[in-house]
C-alpha positions as CSV (number, residue, x, y, z in Angstrom):
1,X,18.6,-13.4,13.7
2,X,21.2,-12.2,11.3
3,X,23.8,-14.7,12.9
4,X,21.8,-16.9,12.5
5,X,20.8,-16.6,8.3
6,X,24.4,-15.5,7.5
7,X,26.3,-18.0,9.4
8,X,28.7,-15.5,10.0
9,X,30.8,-15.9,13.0
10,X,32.5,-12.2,14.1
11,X,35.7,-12.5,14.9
12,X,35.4,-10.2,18.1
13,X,32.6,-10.1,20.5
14,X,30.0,-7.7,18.9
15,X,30.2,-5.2,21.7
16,X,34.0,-4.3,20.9
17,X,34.3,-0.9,18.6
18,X,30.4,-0.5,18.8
19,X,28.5,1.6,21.7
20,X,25.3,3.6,21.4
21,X,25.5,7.3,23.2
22,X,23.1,9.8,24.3
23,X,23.5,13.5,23.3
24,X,24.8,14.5,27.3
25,X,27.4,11.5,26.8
26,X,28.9,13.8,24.0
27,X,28.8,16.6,24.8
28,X,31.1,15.5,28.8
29,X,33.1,14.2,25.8
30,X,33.6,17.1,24.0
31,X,33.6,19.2,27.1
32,X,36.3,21.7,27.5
33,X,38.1,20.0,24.3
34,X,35.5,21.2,21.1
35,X,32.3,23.5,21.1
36,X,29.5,22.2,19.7
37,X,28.2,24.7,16.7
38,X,25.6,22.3,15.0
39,X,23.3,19.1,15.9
40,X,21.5,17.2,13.5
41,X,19.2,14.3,13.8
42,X,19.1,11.9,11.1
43,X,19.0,8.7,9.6
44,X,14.7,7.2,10.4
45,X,15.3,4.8,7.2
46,X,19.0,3.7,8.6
47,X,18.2,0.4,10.2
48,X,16.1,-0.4,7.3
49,X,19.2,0.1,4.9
50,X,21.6,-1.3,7.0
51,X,19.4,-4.8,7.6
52,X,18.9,-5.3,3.9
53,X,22.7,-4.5,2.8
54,X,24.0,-7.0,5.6
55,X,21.8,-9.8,5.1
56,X,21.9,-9.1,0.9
57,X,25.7,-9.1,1.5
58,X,26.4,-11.7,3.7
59,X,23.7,-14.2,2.1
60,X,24.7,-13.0,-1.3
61,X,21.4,-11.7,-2.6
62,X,21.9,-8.1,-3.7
63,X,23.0,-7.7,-7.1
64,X,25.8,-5.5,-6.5
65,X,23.9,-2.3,-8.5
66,X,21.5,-2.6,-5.9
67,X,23.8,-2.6,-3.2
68,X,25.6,0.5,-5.0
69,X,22.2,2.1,-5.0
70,X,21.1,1.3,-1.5
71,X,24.6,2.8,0.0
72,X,23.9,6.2,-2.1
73,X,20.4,6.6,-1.1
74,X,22.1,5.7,2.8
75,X,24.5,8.8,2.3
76,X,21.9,11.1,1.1
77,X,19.2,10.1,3.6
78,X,21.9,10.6,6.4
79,X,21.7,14.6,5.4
80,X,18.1,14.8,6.0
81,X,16.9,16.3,9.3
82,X,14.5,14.5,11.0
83,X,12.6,15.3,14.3
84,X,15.2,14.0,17.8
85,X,12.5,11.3,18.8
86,X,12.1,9.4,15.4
87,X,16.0,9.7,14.4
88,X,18.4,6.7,14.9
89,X,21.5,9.2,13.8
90,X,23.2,12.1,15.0
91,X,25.7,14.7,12.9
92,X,27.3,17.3,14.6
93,X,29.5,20.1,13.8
94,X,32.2,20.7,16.3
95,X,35.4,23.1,16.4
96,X,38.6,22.3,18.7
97,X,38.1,25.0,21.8
């Protein structure tokens, strides 16, 4: 649907530089090179933020104070904790083994 508003034509194909992981896909990637010391779940709201500022961008409908706004209140909501099966996010804390 987005494509199709914006008109916008990406310049490589969409799965390139983009892949979604489960929790055991990070953690064989991390095995035996960093331990793990902190998990969080975050980001219920991100989809929501990240439709708006796309479409605003790319069809040019955001005033750009709004979009200022809308990235801020992005960063902060990333820090709040939310419960595993309503988060679209994950943070972690890692330390090289």
């Amino acid at each position: 649907m987005y494509l199709r508003i914006s008109n916008y034509k990406p310049a490589t194909p969409i799965e390139i530089g983009h892949k979604h992981v489960f929790l055991g896909e990070i953690e064989k990637l991390f095995a035996n090179r960093f331990e793990i010391k902190d998990i969080r779940f975050c980001g219920f709201f991100m989809p929501l933020f990240s439709w708006i500022l796309a479409v605003g961008k790319r069809c040019k409908i955001l005033p750009v104070s709004i979009e200022r706004r809308l990235n801020c209140l992005r960063g902060w909501e990333s820090g709040v904790r939310y419960p595993r099966f309503i988060a679209f996010n994950i943070r972690l804390i890692a330390a090289k083994k």
